[in-house]
C-alpha positions as YAML, in Angstrom:
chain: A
units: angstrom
residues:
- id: 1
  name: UNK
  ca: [13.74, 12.07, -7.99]
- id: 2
  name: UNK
  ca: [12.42, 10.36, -11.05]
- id: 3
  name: UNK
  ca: [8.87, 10.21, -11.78]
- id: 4
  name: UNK
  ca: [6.82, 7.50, -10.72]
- id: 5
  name: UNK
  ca: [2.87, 5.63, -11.25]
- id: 6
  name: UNK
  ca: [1.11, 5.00, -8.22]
- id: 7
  name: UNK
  ca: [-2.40, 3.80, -7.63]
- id: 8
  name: UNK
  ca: [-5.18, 5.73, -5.82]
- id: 9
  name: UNK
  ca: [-4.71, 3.61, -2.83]
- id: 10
  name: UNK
  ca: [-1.05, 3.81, -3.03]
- id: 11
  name: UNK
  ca: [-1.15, 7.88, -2.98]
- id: 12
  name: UNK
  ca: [-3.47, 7.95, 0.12]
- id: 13
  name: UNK
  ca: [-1.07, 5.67, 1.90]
- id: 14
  name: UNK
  ca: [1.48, 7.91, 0.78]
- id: 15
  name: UNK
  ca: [-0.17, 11.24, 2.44]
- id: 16
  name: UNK
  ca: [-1.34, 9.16, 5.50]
- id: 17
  name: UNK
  ca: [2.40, 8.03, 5.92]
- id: 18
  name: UNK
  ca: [3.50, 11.66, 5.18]
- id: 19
  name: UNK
  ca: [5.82, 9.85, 2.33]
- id: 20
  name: UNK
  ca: [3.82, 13.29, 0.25]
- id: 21
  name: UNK
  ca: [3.99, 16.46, 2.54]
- id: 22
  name: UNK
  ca: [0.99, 19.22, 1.63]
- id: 23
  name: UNK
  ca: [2.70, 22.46, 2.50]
- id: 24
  name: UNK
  ca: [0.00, 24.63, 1.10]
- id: 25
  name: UNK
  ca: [1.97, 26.13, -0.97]
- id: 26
  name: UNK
  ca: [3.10, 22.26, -2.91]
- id: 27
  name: UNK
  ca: [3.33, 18.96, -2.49]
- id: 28
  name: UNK
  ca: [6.72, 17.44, -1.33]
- id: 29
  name: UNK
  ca: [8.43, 14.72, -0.92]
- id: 30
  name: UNK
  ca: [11.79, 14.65, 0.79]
- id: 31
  name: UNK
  ca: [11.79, 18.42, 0.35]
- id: 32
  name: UNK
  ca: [12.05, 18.03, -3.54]
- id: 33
  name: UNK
  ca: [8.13, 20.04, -4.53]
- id: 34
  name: UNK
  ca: [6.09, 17.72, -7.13]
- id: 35
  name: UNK
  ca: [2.93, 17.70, -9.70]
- id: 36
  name: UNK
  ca: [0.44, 15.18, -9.05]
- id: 37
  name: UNK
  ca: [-0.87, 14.43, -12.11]
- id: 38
  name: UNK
  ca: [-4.54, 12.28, -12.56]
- id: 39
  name: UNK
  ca: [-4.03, 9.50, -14.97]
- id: 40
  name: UNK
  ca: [-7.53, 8.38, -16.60]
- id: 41
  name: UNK
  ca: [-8.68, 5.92, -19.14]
- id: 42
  name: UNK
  ca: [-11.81, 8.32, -20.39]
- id: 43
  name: UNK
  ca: [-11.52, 11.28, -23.02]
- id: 44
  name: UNK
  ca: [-10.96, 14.12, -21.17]
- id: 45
  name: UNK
  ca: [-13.28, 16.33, -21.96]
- id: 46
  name: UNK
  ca: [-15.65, 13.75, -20.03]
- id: 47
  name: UNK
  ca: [-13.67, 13.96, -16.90]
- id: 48
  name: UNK
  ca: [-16.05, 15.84, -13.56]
- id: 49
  name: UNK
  ca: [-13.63, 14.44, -11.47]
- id: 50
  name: UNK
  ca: [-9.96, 14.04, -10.79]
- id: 51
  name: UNK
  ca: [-10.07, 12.62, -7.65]
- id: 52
  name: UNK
  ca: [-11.98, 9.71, -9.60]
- id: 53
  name: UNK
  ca: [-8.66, 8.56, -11.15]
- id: 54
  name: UNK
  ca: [-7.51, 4.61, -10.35]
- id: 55
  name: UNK
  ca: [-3.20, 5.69, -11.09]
- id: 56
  name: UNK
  ca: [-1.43, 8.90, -10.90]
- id: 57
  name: UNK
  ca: [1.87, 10.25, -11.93]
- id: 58
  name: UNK
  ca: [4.04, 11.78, -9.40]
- id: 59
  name: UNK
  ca: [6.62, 13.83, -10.89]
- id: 60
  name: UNK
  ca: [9.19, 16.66, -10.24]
- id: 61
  name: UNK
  ca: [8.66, 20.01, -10.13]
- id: 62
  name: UNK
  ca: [11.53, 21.93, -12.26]
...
C-alpha cells in the first residue's frame, strides 16, 4: 500500500464504507495497519484540534 491524501469528507466515507477498519488496537485497511496523519495549513503550535483538518495522509504502518 502506498500512501495516499484524502479529504475530511473522503476519510469519513472511508470509515462509513469500512474501506478504514478501527480495530482498537489500529486502523486498517485490507488488513495492512496504518497512521492517519492530520494535514493542516496553520503553525502547529496553534493547532486545538486535529479533527479540524480539511486533508489527511493515510500511510503504512512499518
Amino acid at each position: 500500500m502506498e500512501e495516499i491524501i484524502v479529504s475530511k469528507e473522503e476519510l469519513i466515507q472511508m470509515f462509513e464504507n469500512e474501506k478504514i477498519v478501527d480495530t482498537g488496537h489500529g486502523w486498517h485497511i485490507d488488513g495492512n495497519e496504518v497512521f492517519i496523519i492530520a494535514l493542516h495549513d496553520v503553525d502547529p503550535k496553534f493547532l486545538q484540534d486535529v479533527t479540524n483538518a480539511k486533508f489527511y495522509k493515510i500511510t503504512p504502518k512499518r
